[in-house]
TILO-530433 format. One record per residue: residue in three letters; x, y, z of N, C-alpha, C in turn. Coordinates in Angstrom, 3 decimals, padded with zeros to 6 digits, always signed. Last residue first. Layout:
+-------+----------+----------+----------+----------+----------+----------+----------+----------+----------+
! gumar !     n.c1 !     n.c2 !     n.c3 !    ca.c1 !    ca.c2 !    ca.c3 !     c.c1 !     c.c2 !     c.c3 !
+-------+----------+----------+----------+----------+----------+----------+----------+----------+----------+
!   ALA !        X !        Y !        Z !        X !        Y !        Z !        X !        Y !        Z !
...
+-------+----------+----------+----------+----------+----------+----------+----------+----------+----------+
END
This chain:
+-------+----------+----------+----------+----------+----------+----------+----------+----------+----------+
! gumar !     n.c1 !     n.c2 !     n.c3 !    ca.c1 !    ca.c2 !    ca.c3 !     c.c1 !     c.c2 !     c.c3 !
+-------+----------+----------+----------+----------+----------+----------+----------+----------+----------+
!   UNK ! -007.432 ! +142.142 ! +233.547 ! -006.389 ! +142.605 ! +232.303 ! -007.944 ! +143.629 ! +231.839 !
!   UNK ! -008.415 ! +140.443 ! +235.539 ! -007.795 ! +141.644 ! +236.033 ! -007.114 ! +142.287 ! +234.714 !
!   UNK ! -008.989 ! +138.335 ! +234.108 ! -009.767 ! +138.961 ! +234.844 ! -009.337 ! +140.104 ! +235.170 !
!   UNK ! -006.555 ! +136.980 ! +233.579 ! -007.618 ! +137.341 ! +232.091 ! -008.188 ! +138.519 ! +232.745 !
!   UNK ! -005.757 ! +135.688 ! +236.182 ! -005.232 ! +136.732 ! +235.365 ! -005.901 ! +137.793 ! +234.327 !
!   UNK ! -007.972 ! +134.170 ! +236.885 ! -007.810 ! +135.403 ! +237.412 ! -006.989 ! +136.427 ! +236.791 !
!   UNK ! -007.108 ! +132.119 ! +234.649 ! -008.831 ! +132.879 ! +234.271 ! -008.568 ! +134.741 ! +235.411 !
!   UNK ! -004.836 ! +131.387 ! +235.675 ! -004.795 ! +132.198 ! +234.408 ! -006.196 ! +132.429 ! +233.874 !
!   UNK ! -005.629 ! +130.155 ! +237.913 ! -004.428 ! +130.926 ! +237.886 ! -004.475 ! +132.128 ! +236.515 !
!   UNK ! -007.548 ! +127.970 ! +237.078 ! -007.935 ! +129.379 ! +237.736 ! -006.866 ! +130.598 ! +237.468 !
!   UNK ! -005.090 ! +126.614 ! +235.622 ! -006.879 ! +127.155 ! +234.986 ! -006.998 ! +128.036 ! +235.715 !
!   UNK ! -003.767 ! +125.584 ! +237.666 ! -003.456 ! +126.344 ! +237.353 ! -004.465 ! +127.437 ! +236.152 !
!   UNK ! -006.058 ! +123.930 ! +239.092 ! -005.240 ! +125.173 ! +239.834 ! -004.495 ! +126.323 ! +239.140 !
!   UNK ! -006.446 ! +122.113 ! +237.152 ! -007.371 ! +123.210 ! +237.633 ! -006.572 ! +124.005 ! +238.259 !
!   UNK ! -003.492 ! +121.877 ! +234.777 ! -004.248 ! +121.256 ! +236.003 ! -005.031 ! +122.447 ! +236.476 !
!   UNK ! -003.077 ! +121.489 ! +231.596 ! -003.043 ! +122.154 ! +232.606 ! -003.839 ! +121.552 ! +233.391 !
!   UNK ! -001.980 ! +121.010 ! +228.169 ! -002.378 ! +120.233 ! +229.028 ! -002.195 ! +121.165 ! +230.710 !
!   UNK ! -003.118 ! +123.200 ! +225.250 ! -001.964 ! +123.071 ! +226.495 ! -002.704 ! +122.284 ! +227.429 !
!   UNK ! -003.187 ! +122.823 ! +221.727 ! -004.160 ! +122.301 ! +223.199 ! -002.566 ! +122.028 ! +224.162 !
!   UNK ! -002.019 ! +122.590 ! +219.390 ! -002.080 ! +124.380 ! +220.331 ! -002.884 ! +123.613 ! +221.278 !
!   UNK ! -000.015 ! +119.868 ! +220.021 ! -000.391 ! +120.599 ! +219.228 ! -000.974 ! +121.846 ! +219.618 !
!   UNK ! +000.089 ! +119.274 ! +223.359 ! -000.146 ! +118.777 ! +222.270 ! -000.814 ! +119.736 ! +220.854 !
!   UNK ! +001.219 ! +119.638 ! +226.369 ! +001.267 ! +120.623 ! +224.951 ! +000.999 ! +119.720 ! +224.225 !
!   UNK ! +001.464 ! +117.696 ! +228.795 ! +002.053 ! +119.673 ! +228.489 ! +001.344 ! +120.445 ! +227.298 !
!   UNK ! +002.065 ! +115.920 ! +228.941 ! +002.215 ! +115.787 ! +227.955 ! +002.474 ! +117.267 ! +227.450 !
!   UNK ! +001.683 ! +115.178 ! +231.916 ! +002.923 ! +114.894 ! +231.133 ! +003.041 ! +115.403 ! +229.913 !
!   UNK ! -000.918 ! +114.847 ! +232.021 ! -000.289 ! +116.655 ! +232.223 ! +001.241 ! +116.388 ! +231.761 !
!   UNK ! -001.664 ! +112.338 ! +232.226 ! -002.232 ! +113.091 ! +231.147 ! -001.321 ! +114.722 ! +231.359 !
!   UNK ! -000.097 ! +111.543 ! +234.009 ! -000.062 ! +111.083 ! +232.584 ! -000.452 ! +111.782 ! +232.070 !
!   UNK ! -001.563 ! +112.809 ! +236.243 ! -000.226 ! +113.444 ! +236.456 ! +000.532 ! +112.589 ! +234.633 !
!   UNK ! -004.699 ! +114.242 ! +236.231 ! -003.770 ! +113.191 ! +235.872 ! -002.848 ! +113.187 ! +235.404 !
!   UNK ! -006.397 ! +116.402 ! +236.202 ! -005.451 ! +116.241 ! +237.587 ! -004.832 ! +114.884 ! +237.166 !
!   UNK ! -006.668 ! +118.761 ! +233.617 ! -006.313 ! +117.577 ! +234.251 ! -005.695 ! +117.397 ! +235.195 !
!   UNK ! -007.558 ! +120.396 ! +230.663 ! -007.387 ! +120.741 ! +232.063 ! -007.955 ! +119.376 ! +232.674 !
!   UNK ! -006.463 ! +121.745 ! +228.331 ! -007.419 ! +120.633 ! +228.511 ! -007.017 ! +120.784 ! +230.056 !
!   UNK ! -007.378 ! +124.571 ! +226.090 ! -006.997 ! +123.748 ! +227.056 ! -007.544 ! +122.532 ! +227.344 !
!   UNK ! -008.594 ! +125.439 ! +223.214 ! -007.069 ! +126.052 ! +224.142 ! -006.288 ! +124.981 ! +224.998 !
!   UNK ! -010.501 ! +122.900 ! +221.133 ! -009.910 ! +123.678 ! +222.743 ! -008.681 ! +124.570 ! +222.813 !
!   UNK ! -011.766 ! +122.059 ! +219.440 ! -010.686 ! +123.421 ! +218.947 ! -010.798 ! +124.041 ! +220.426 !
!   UNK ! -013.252 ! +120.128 ! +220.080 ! -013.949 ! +121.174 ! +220.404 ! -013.180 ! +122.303 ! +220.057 !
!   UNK ! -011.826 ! +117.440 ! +218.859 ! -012.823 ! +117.943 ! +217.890 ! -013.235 ! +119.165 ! +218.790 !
!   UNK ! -009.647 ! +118.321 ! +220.385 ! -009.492 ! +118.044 ! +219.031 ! -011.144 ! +118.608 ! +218.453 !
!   UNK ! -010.884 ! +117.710 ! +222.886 ! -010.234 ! +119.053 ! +223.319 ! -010.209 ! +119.403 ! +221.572 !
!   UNK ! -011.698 ! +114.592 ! +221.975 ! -012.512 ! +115.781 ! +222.491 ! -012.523 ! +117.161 ! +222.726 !
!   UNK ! -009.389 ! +113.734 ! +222.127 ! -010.262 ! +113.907 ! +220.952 ! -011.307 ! +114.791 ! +221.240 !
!   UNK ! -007.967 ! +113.844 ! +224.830 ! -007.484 ! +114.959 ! +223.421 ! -008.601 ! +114.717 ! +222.329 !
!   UNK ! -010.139 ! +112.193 ! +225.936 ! -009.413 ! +113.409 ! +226.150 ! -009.284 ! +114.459 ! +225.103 !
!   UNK ! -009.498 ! +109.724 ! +224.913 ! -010.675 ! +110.427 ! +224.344 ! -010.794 ! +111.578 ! +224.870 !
!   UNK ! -007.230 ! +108.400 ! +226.308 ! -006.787 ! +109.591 ! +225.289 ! -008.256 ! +109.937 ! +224.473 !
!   UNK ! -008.135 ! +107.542 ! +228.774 ! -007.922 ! +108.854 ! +228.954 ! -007.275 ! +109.253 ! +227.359 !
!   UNK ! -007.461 ! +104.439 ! +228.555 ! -009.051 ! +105.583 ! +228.441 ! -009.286 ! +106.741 ! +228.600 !
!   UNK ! -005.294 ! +104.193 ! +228.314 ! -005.427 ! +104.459 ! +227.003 ! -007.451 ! +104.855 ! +226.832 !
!   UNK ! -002.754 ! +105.353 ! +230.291 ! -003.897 ! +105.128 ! +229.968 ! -004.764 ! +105.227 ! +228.487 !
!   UNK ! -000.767 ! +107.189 ! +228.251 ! -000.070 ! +105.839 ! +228.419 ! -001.675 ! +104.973 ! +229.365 !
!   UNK ! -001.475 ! +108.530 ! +225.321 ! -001.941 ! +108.389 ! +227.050 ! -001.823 ! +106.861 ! +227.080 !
!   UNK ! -001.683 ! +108.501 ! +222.620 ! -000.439 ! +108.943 ! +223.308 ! -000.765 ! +108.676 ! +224.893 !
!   UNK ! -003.590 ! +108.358 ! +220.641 ! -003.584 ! +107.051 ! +221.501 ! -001.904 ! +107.582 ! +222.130 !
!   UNK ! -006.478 ! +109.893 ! +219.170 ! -005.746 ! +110.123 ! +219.753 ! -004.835 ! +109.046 ! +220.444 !
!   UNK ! -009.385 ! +108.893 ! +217.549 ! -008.206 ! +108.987 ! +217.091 ! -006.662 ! +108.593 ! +217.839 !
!   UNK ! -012.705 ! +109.016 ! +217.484 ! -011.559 ! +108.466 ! +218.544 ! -009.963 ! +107.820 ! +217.860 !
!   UNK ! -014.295 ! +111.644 ! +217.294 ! -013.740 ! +110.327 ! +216.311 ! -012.486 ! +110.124 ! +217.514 !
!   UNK ! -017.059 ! +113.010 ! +218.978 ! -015.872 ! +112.940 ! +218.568 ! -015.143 ! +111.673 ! +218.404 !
!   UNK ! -019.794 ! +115.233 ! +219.505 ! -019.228 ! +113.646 ! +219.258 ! -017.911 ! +113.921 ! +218.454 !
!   UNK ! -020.286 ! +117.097 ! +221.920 ! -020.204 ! +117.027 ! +220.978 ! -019.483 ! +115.827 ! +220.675 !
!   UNK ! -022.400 ! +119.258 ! +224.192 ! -021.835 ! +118.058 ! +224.051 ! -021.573 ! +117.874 ! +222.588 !
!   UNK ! -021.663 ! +121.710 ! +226.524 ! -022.009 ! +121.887 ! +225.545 ! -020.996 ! +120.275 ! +224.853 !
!   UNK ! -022.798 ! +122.445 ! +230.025 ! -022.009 ! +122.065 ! +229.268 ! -022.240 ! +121.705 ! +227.208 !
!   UNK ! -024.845 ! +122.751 ! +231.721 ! -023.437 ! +123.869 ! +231.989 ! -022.071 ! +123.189 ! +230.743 !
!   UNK ! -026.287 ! +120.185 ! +231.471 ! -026.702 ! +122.009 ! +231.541 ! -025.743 ! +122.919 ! +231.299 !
!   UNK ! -025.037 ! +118.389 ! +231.918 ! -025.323 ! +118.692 ! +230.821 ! -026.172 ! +120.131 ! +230.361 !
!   UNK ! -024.290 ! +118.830 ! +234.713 ! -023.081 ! +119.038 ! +233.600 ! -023.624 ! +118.738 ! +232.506 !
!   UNK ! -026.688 ! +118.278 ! +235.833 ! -026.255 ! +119.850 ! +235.965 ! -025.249 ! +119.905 ! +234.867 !
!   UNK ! -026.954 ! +115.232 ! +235.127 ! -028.424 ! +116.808 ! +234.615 ! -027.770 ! +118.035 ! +234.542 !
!   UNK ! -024.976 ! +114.894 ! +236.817 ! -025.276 ! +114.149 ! +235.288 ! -025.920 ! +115.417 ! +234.200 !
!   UNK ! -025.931 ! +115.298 ! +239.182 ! -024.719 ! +116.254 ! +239.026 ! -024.575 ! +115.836 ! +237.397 !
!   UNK ! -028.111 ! +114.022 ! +239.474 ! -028.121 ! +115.405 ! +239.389 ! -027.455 ! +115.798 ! +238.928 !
!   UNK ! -027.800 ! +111.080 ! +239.841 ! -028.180 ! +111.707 ! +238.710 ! -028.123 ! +113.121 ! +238.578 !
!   UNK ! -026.073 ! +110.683 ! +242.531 ! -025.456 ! +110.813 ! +241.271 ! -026.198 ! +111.398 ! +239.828 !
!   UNK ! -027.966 ! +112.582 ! +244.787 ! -027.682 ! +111.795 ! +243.768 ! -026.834 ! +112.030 ! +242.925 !
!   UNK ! -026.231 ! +115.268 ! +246.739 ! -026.741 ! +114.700 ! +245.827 ! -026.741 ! +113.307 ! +244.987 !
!   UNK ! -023.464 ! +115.047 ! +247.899 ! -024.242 ! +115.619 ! +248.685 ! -025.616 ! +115.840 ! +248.134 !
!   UNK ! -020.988 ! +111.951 ! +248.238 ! -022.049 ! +112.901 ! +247.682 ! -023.290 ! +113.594 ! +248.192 !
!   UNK ! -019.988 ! +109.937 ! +249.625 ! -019.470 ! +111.462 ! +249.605 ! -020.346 ! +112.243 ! +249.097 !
!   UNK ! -020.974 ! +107.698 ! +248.656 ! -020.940 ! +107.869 ! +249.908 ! -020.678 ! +109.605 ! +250.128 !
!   UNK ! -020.079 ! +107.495 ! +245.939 ! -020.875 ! +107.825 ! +245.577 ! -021.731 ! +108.476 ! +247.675 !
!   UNK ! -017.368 ! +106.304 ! +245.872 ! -017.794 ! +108.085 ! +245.839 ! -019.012 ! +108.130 ! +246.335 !
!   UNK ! -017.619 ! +104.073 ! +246.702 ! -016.726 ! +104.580 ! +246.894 ! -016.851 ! +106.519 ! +247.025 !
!   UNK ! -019.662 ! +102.945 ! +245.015 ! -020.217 ! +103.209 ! +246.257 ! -019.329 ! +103.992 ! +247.171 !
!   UNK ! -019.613 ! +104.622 ! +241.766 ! -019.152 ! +103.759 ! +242.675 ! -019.576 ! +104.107 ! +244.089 !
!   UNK ! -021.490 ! +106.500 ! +240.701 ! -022.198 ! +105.213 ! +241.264 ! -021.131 ! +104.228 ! +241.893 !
!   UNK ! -019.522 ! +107.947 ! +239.189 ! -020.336 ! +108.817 ! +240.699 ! -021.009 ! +107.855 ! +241.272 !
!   UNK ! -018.206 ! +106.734 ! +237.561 ! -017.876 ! +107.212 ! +238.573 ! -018.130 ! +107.612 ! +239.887 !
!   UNK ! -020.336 ! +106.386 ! +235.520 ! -019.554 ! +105.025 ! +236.611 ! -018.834 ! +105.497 ! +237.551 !
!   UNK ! -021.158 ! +109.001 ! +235.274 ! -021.634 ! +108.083 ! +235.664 ! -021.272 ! +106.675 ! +236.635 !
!   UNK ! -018.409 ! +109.372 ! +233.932 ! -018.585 ! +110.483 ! +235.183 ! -019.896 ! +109.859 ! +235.603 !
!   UNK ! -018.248 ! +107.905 ! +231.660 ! -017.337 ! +107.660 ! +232.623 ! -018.002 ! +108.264 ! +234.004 !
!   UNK ! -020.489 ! +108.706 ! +230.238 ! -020.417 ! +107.267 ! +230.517 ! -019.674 ! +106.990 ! +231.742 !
!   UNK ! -019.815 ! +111.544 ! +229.697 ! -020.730 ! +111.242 ! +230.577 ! -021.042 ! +109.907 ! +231.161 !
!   UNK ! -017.499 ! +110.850 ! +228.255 ! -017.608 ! +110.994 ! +229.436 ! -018.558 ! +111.377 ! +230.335 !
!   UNK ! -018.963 ! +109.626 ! +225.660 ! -017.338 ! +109.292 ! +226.297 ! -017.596 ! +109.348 ! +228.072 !
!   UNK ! -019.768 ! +111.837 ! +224.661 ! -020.637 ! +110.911 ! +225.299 ! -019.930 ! +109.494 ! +226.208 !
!   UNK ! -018.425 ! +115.166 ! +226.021 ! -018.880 ! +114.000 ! +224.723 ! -019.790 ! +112.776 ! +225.559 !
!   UNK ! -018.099 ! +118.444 ! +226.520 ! -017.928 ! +117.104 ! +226.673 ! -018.289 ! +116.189 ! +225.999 !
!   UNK ! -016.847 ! +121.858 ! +227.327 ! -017.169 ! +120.512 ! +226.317 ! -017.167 ! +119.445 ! +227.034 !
!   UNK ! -017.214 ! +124.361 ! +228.361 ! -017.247 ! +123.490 ! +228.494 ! -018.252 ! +122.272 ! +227.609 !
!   UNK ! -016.611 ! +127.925 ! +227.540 ! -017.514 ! +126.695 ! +227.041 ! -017.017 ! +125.479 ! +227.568 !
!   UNK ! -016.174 ! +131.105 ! +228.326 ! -015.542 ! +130.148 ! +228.363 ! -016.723 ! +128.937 ! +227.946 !
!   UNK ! -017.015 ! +134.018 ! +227.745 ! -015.859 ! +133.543 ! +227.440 ! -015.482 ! +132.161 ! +227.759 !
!   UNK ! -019.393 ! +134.008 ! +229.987 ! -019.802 ! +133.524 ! +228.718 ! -018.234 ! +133.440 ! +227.294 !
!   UNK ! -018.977 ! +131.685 ! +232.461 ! -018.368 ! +133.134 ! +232.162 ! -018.742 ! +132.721 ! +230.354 !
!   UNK ! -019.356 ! +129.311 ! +233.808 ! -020.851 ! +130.083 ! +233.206 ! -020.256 ! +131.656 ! +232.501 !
!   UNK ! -017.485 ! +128.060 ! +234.745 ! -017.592 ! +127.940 ! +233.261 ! -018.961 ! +128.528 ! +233.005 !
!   UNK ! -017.243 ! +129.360 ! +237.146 ! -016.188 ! +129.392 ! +236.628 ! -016.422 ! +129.250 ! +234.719 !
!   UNK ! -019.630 ! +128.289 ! +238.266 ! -019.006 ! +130.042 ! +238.331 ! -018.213 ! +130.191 ! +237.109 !
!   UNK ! -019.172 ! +125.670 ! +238.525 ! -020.735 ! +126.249 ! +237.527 ! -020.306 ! +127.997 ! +237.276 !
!   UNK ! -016.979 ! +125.078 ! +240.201 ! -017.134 ! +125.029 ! +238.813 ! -018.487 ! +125.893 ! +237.940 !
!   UNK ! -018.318 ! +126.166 ! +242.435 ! -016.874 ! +126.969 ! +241.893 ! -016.471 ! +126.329 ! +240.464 !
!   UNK ! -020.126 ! +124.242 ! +243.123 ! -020.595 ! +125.675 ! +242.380 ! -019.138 ! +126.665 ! +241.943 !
!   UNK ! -018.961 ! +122.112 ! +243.499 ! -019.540 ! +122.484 ! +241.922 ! -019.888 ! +123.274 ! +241.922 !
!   UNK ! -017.872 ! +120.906 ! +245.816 ! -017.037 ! +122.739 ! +245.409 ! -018.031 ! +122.647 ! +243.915 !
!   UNK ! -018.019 ! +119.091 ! +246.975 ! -019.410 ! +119.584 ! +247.170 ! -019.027 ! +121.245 ! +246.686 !
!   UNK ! -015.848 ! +117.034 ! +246.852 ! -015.937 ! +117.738 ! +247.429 ! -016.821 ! +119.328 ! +247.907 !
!   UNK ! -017.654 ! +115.137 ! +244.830 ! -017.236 ! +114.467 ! +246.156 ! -016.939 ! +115.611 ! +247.280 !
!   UNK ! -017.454 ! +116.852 ! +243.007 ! -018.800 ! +116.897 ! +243.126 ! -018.857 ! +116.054 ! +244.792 !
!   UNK ! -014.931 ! +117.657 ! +242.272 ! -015.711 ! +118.688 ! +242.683 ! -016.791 ! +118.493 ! +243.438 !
!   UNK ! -014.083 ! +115.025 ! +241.962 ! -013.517 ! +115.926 ! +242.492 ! -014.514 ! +116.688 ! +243.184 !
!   UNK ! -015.190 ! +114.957 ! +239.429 ! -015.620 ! +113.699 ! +240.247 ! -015.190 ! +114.672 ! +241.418 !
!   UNK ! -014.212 ! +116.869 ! +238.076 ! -015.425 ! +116.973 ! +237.973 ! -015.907 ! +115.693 ! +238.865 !
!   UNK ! -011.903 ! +115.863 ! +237.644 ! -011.792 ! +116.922 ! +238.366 ! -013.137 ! +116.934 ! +238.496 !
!   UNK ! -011.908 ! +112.924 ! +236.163 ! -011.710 ! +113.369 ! +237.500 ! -011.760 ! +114.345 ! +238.298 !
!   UNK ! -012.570 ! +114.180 ! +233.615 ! -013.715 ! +113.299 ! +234.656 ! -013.135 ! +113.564 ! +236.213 !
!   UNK ! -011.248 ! +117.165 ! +232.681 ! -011.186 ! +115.389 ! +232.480 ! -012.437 ! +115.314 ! +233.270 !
!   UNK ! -012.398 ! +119.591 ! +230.571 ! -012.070 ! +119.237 ! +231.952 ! -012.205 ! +117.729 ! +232.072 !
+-------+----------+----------+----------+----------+----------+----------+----------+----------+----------+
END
């Protein structure tokens, strides 16, 4: 899950529809050290950080709780942002399915090798599906 959706969540006080969502023991959330750097600078801009219904350190503590971290070789350079292609290294080194993104660059890409680029909305779309099968 990029940074932004997870900035997202935490501005719009919905993290427990994330903590639901990736506590299903079919699913693992990855991350690296990449983006805990980012989702830090993120949550301390004063910009967000106004929105928040918690310190920024919490939501730091909770996504390393609900999440499983792993280091990854910074390879990838197709994201026309070029701080968003530790992305795919990360989806790369976790042998993701998905990568799931509200960045309309990063979803351009659709498909990279078996990692399908998808936006949360549509993630849910196809966890409810799974669900009902």
């Amino acid at each position: 899950i990029d940074t932004d959706i997870l900035v997202s969540h935490c501005v719009n006080d919905t993290i427990d529809e994330l903590v639901v969502l990736i506590t299903d023991p079919d699913i693992t959330l990855y991350t690296c050290l990449e983006q805990f750097e980012e989702l830090e600078n993120a949550l301390n801009y004063d910009r967000v950080k106004k929105y928040l219904a918690a310190p920024p350190n919490q939501y730091l503590k909770l996504l390393k709780k609900i999440s499983t971290t792993i280091i990854i070789d910074k390879r990838f350079d197709r994201v026309s942002d070029p701080n968003d292609n530790y992305l795919f290294d990360l989806a790369y080194a976790a042998k993701a399915y998905f990568l799931i993104s509200g960045d309309n660059e990063v979803l351009k890409l659709k498909q990279v090798n078996r990692i399908r680029v998808i936006s949360w909305s549509e993630y849910k779309r196809i966890l409810k599906a799974s669900i009902k099968e």
